[in-house]
VOMISE-466022 format. One line per field, with one value per residue (C-alpha): y, x, z; residue in one letter. Coordinates in steps of 0.2 Angstrom, whole numbers. Each point is the difference from the previous one (the first is absolute). Layout:
<sites>
c2 = Y / ... .
c1 = X / ... .
c3 = Z / ... .
rest = A / ... .
</sites>
This chain:
<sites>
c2 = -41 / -1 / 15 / -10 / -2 / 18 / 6 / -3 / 9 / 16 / 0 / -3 / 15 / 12 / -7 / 6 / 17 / 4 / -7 / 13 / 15 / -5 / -2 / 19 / 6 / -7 / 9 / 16 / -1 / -5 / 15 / 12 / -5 / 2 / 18 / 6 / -8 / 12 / 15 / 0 / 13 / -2 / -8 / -20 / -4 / 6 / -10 / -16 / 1 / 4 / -16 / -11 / 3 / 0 / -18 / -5 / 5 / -10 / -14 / -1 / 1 / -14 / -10 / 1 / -1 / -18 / -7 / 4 / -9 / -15 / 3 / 0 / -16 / -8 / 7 / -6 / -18 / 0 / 6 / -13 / -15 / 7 / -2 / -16 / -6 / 10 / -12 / -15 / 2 / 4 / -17 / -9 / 8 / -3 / -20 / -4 / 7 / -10 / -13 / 3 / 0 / -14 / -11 / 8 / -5 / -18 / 1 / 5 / -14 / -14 / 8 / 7 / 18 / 8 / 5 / -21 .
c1 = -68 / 12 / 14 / 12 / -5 / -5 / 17 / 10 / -14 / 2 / 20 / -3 / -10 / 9 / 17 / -8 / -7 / 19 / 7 / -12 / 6 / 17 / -2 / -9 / 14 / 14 / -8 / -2 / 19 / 8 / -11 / 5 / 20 / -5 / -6 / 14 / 14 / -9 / 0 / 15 / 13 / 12 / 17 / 2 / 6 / -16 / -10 / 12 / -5 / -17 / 0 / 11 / -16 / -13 / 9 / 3 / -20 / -5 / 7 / -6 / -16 / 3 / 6 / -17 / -9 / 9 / -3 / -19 / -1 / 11 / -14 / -16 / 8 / -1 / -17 / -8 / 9 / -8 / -16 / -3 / 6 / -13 / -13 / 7 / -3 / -16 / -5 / 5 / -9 / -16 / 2 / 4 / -14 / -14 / 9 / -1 / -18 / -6 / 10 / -10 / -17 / 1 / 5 / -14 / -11 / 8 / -2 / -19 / -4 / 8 / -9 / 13 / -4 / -14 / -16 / -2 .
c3 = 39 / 15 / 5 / -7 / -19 / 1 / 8 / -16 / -11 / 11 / 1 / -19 / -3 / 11 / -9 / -17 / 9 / 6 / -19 / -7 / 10 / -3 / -19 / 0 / 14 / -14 / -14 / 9 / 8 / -19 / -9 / 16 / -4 / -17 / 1 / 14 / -14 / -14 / 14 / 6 / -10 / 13 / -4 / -7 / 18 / 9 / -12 / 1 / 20 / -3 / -11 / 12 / 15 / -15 / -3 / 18 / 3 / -17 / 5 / 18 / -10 / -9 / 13 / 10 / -15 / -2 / 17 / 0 / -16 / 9 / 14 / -13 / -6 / 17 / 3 / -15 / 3 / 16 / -8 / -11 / 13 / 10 / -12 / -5 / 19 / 1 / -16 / 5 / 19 / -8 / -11 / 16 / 7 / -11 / -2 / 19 / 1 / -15 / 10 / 15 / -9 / -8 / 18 / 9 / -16 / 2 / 21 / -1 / -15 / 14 / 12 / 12 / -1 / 9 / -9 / -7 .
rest = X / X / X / X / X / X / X / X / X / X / X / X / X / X / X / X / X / X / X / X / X / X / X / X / X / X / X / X / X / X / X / X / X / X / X / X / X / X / X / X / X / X / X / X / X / X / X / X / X / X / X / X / X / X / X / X / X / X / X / X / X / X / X / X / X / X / X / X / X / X / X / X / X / X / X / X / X / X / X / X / X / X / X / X / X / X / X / X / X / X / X / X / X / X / X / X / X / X / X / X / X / X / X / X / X / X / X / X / X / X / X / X / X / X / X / X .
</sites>
């Protein structure tokens, strides 16, 4: 398989790779907010900042989260044209050299191929 039908199945699985720490990185960032919200004994207008960056952060979060599914999207479009072309170049393939065969079969039977 050429560099160009394998190029979308790497960007593919490093785009899942990058999803994955991203996912565990969300997690770990919502349950960290979590625990300093259930820690923090100062005044309701410490916590309400401590929320408004938790939030900002979240939502970064989410924002990344939702362009690399935008980009596995792509990615596995592109994986499965390749394929398809992949596919239909073999069938081409194995149709010109059945093709081929049987016209050298003909050529010999008429005599206009070496080897008569």
């Amino acid at each position: 398989m050429s560099s160009v039908h394998l190029e979308p199945y790497f960007r593919y699985k490093d785009l899942s790779t990058q999803n994955n720490v991203l996912h565990q990185h969300l997690e770990s960032v919502s349950m960290q907010a979590a625990r300093i919200r259930q820690a923090a004994g100062s005044t309701s207008e410490a916590q309400a900042t401590g929320d408004e960056n938790s939030d900002v952060k979240l939502a970064e979060l989410q924002s990344v989260v939702s362009w690399l599914r935008r980009e596995k999207g792509i990615v596995d479009l592109q994986l499965q044209l390749a394929s398809d072309e992949n596919a239909r170049l073999k069938r081409q393939i194995e149709y010109l050299t059945k093709s081929l065969q049987e016209t050298q079969a003909t050529l010999f039977e008429v005599g206009f191929l070496p080897g008569c």
